[in-house]
N, C-alpha and C positions, 0 to 999 in steps of 0.2 A: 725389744723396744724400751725406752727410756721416757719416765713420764715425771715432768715438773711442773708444781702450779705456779705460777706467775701471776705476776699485777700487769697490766697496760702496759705500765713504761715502762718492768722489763722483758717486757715482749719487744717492744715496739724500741725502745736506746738502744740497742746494737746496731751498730750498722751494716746491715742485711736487708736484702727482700725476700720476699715471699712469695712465690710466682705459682698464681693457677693452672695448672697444665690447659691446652687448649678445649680438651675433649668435658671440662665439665660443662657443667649447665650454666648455663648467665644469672646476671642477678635476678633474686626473683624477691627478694623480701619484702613487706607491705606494710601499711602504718597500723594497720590496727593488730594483725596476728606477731609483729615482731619491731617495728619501731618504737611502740608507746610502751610496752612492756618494758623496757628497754630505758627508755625516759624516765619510767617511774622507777625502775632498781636508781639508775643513777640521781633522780632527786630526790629518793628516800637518803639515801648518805648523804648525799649536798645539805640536806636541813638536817641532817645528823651533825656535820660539821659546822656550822653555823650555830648552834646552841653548844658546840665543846660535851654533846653525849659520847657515850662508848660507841664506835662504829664496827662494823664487824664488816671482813668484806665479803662482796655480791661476784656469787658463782654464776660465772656465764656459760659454763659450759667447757667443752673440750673442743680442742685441733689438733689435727695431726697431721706432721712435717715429716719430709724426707729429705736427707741433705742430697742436694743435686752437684755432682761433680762442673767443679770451674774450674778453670786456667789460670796460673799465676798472674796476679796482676789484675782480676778480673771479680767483680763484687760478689762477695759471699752469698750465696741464694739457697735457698728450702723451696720444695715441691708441697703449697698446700694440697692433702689427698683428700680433707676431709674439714671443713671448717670456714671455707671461702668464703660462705654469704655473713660468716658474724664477722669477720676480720673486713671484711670491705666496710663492712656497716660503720664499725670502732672511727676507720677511716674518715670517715663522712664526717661522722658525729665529731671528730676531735679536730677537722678540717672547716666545722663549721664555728665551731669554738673558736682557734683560731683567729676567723678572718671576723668576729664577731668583735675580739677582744682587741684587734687593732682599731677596726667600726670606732671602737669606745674609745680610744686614744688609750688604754690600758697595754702597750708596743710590750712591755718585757711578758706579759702574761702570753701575749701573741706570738714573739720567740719560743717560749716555753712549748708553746704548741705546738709550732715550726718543728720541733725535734723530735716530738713524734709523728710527725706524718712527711719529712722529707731526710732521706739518708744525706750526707755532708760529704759529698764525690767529687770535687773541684776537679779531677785528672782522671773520669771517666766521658767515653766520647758516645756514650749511649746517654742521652737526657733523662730518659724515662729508670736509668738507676735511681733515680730522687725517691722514687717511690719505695714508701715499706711494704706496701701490700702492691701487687699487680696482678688483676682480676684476669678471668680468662678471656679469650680473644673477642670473643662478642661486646666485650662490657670495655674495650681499655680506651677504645678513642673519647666516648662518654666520660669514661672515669679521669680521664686525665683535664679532658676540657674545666670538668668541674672542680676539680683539685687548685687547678690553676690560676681560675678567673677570678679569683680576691675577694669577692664579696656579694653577698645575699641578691643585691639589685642585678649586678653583672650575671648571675647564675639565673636568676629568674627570664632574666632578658635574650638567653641562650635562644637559638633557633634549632631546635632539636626534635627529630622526628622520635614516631612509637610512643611507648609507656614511659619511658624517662624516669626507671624507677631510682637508677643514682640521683641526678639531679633532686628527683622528691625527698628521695631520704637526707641529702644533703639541707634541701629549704627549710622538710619538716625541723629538724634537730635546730636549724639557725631559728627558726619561729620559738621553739618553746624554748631554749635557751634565754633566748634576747626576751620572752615574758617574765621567766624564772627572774633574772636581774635586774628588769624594774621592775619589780611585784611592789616594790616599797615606794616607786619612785625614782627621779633624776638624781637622787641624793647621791654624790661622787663616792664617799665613805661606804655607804650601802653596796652601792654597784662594785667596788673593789673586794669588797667583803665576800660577797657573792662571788663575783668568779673567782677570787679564791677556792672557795670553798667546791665551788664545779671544778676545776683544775686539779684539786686533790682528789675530789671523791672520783674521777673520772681517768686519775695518771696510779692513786695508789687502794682503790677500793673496789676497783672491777678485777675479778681476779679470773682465771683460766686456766683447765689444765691442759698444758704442750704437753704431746706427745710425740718423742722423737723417734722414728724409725732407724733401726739398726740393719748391716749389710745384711743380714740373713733374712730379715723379716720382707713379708711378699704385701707389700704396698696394695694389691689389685686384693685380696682377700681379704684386708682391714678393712678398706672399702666398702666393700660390699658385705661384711658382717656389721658394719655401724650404721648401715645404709639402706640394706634391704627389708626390713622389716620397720614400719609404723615410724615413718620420716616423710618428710614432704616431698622426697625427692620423689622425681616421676621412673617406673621402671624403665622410658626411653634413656633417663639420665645414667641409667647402672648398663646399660646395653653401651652408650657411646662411651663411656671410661672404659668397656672391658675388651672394644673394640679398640681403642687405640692403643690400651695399655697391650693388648694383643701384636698392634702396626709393632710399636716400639722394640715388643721384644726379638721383632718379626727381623728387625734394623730398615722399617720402612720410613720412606719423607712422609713423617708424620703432618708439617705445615699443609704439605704438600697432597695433603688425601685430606685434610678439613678444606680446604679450602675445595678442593672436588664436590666432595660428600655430604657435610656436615655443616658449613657458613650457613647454605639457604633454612637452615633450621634456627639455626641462632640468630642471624636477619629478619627472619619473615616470626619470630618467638608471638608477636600477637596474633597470630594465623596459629600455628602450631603450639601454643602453649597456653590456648581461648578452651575454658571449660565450656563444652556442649554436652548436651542431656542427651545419656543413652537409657530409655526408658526410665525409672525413676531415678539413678543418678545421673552427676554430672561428672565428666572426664577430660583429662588435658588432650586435646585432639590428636596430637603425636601418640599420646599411647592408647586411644582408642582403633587410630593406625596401626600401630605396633600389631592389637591385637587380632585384627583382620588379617595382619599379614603372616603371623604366626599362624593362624587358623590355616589359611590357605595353604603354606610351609608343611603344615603336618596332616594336615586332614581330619584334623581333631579336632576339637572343644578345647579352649584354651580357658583355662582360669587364671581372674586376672592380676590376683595376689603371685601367681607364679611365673607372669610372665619373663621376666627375664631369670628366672633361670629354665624356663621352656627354650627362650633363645639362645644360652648358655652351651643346654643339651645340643641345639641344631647346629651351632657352629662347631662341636667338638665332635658330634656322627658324621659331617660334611667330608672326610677324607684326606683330611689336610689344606682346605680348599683356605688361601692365604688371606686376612683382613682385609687387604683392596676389593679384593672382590666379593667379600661379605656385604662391604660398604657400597662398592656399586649395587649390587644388584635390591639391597635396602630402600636407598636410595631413587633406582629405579622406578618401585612400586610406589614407593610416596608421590615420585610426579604421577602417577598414573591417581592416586586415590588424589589429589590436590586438584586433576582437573576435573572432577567428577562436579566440581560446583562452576566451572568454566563452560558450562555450554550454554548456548545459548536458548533463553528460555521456551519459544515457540520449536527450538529441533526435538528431532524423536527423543535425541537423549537429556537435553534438558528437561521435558517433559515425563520421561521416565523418573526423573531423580524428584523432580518435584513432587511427582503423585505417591513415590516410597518414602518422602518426607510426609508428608500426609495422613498416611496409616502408620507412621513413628516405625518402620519396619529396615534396620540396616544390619539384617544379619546376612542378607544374602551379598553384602560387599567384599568377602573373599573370594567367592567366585566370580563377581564383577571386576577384581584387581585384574583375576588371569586372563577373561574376557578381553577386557579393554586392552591390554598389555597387547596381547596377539591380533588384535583388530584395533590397532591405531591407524595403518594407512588409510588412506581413502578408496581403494581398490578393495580394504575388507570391512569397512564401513554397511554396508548390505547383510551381511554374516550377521555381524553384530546387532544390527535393529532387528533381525528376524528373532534373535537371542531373546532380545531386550521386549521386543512384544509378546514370546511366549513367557519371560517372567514374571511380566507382568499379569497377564491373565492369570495364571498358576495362584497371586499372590490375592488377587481383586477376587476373584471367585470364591476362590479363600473367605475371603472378608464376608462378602453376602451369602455363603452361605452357612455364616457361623461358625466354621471350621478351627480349631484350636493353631497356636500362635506358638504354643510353649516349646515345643519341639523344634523351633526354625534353624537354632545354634547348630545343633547336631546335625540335621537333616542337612541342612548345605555345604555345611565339612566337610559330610561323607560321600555327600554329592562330589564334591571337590577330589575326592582321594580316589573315588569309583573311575571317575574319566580320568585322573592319571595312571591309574594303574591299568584301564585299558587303552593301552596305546597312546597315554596320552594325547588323547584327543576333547577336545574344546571347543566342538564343530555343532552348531546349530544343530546337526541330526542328530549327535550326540545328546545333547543337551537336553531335545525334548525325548527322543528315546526316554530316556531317564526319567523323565516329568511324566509320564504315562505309565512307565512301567508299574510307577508305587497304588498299593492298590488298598494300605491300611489309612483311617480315617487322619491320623496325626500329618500325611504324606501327601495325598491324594490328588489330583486338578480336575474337580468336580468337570461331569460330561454336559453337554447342554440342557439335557431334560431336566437333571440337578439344580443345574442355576437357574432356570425357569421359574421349578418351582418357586425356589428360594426367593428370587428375583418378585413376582407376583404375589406371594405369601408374608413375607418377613414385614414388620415394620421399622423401613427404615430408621425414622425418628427415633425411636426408643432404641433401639439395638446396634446400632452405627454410630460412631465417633461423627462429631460433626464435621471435623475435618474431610473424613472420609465421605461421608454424604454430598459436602462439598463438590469434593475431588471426581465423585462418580455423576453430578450435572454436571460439572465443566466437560470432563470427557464427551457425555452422550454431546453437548452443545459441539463440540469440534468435529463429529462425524457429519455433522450435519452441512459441515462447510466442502461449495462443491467451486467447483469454477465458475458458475453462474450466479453463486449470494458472496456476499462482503463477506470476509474472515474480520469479527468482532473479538477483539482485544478484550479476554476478561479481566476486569480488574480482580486479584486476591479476593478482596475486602466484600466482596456480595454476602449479602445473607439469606439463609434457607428461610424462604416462607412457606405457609399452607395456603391450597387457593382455597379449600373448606378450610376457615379456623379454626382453631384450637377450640374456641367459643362462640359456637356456631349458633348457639340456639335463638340469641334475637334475630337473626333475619335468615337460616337456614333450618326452616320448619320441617320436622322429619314427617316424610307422608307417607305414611302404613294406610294399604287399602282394604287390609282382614282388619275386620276389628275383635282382636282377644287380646290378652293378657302376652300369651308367647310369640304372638305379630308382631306385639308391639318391642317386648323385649329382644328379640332376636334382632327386628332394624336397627333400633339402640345399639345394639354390638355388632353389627356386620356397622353400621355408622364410626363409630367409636372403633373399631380395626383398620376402615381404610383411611383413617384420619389422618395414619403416620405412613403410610404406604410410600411409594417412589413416585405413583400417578399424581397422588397431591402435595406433589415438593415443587417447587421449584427456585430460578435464582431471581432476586433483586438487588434493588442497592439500600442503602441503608437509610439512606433521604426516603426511599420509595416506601418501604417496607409499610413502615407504622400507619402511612395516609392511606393504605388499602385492605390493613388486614383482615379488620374483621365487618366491613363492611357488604352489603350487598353482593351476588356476582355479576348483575351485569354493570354497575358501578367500579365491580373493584377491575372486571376484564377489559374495559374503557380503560382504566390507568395503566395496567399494567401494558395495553398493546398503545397508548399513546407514548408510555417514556422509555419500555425497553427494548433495546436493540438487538436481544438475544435470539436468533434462530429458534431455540428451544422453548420461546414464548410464540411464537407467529399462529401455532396450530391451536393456540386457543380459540381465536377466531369462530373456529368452526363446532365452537361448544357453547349454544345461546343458553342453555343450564347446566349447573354441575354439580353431579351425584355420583353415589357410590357407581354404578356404571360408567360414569366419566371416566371417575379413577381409572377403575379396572383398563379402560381401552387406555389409556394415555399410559397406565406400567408398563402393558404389552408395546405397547409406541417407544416407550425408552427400550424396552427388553433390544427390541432389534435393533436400536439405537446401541446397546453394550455388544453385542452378538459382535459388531463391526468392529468396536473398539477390543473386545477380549476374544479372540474367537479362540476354538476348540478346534484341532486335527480329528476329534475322534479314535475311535479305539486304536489299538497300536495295531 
């Protein structure tokens, strides 16, 4: 390889483009981690030049090019491999400049600009030669709109769906631009001054080092040693260059497999490229896919620093098994994990998804990919919910009875690799086979007597996430819907009250009928335990809550049975006081209320 540093404009004065192969990543760069940084190197030289100091110029970093074989006749182009998002960016900024300095009537400063950001091709019959830089395929109808449209007003006025993050970068840089030059003022002398001095600081004081690839050198290896370690790229981004760079060498229709494979990724980038929280961090949703689907792939624990070259590993054990159908079958599982938030909220499997968003629990989504996968008809739709409701139990029982979490990674992997390697089967009887058989505490699906206790004993308040405590009245409230009561529409937003308050003692007198010291103490604490219990939870709304809480109960059971519509308030009714007996009977009330909801096969 061959490595020169360069200024802007000789990067950008040849006439050459730069073309991003299809398979990178689209734009992703943002104002504050990479455009204002960016702003400030270039106005720190701009007021360097404008006072005649010593300028020294501003290292942007490196690119690296590989010259791509053309046809006589046909515009000289390089393969950016490595460098896209600063080189679009340069684009923007000197594209914004530009149409800024005609804005001003400043036309020769606006030529000046013109030449770097459009190649001079009068007897080329592809339009889009104009361009020095050509972003990858996700970004070019964008990028071209805004290259085109002449001016700050015109680009703001675009009708452009998504993130529009060219467009921003493009407005950003006209914004602080067009301040930078009247910072003084309409003064003509001033404002020429000034973009002088941005024209300079920004054609001969931004500098870069080009790195040119030579015939021998392996473009996919550069890549991915400047890439795979402590870069912003996502490891889906280092899987799809090594998949294509794979197609290419393969002499596959490479358009022709992005446009299959890989568009709905680059289209849908605010679905796929949206950080969601996987326990305490946040992840780009494709590679939190990635890593589901690697888990399922191996049957392992995937760490997620190594995932692509985990993926690397699979595609090179596969047997020669050709890029297309790496890509399909990729591909495949993503619609499968994409429609996991498409169902609809009251089906078994919207409800499923929702109450394992609830306890923040998605490790068992490798084995839900191969689930769903093999039960998408509607003929095995049945399979599936029977799946889906012993996972559930397995995962809820868990919960209340305190059972540890930390293990789930492993446990479902191996679950995963257990039922492929026996016969690959994936079959409901499989499945809970399996869920029965574990019999150490990490593994387990507690038996009824278990969750009983638990269920009666535990206090839920204190020891349950409140999502979760949530999640386990909505439930018990939906068993309770039969053909003969209204199916009431929970809203989210209810909140858990106590029908004993928290602060019970102005109007719930504790009545101890031994009078000693350990009578009384002991009521105190059997009081003070079933305060957070399940018997005295229940759900309200948020209007309701606060005007009932801590008042009286046959005042507070008046409101609650005049404004709520929930099934799981009706039986209050039939409790003209409420105490620790209450409770007890109303836990045991929900118990058989979960029994229906989680139930247990019983021993294997």
């Amino acid at each position: 390889m061959k490595a020169d540093k360069l200024t802007v404009n000789g990067l950008f004065d040849p006439t050459e483009r730069r073309e991003a192969p299809l398979f990178q990543r689209p734009y992703v760069w943002k104002q504050d981690e990479n455009w204002e940084p960016l702003w400030d190197s270039t106005k720190a030289v701009a007021n360097k030049r404008l006072t005649d100091s010593h300028v020294r110029p501003h290292f942007l970093g490196a690119v690296v090019l590989d010259q791509l074989r053309t046809s006589a006749g046909k515009l000289h182009a390089r393969q950016i491999i490595d460098g896209q998002q600063r080189l679009t960016t340069l684009q923007l900024a000197l594209a914004s400049a530009r149409d800024l300095a005609f804005e001003l009537g400043r036309s020769k400063y606006g030529d000046a600009f013109r030449r770097l950001t459009y190649n001079d091709v009068p007897l080329s019959e592809d339009p889009d030669d104009a361009f020095k830089v050509w972003p990858t395929n996700a970004d070019r109808d964008e990028f071209r709109t805004v290259m085109n449209t002449g001016s700050r007003a015109a680009v703001q006025a675009l009708a452009l769906e998504g993130e529009c993050l060219i467009r921003n970068a493009y407005l950003f840089f006209s914004d602080v631009f067009g301040a930078w030059l009247r910072e003084h003022g309409p003064d003509n002398d001033s404002i020429t001054g000034r973009l002088h001095a941005l024209y300079t600081a920004l054609r001969d004081d931004l500098s870069l080092v080009v790195i040119d690839l030579e015939e021998n050198d392996d473009a996919q290896e550069i890549f991915e040693t400047l890439n795979a370690l402590g870069t912003p790229l996502l490891p889906a981004d280092l899987v799809k260059n090594y998949l294509f760079r794979l197609a290419e060498l393969q002499n596959e229709d490479t358009p022709k497999l992005y446009q299959q494979y890989w568009k709905g990724f680059d289209d849908e980038k605010s679905y796929w490229r949206k950080e969601v929280r996987q326990g305490r961090l946040k992840r780009a949703r494709l590679d939190l896919f990635l890593n589901y689907y690697l888990t399922m792939m191996k049957g392992d624990e995937v760490i997620i620093s190594q995932m692509f070259l985990d993926y690397k590993d699979l595609v090179e054990s596969s047997n020669g098994t050709r890029a297309p159908e790496h890509m399909r079958h990729f591909r495949s599982y993503a619609d499968v994990y994409q429609d996991f938030e498409a169902f609809l909220p009251d089906s078994r499997e919207g409800l499923f998804f929702y109450r394992l968003d609830q306890m923040d629990t998605t490790t068992v989504f490798p084995l839900l990919l191969e689930v769903f996968k093999r039960y998408s008809m509607p003929d095995a739709w049945t399979e599936r919910e029977r799946i889906l409701v012993d996972l559930e139990s397995f995962l809820v029982r868990r919960a209340v009875c305190g059972l540890t979490t930390k293990n789930y990674n492993r446990f479902f992997a191996q679950l995963v690799a257990t039922l492929r390697n026996s016969n690959d089967d994936f079959s409901f009887t499989a499945i809970r086979q399996n869920l029965l058989a574990e019999t150490v505490d990490t593994q387990r699906w507690p038996p009824d007597q278990e969750f009983r206790h638990a269920w009666m004993s535990t206090e839920f308040y204190k020891h349950l996430k409140k999502s979760v405590q949530r999640m386990i009245l909505e439930a018990c409230e939906a068993t309770l819907h039969t053909g003969k009561t209204e199916k009431v529409k929970i809203e989210r937003k209810l909140t858990i009250e106590h029908l004993l308050p928290r602060d019970w003692k102005a109007h719930w007198p504790l009545v101890v009928r031994e009078q000693s010291p350990d009578a009384q103490e002991q009521a105190l604490k059997r009081r003070n335990e079933s305060l957070h219990k399940i018997g005295n939870l229940t759900l309200l709304t948020k209007e309701l809550n606060p005007s009932v809480s801590n008042g009286p109960w046959p005042k507070k059971r008046e409101k609650i049975l005049e404004h709520s519509a929930l099934n799981l308030n009706r039986p209050l009714l039939d409790y003209p006081v409420w105490d620790e007996e209450c409770i007890e009977r109303r836990s045991q009330f929900l118990f058989d209320l979960a029994l229906r909801a989680w139930p247990h096969p019983g021993p294997v």
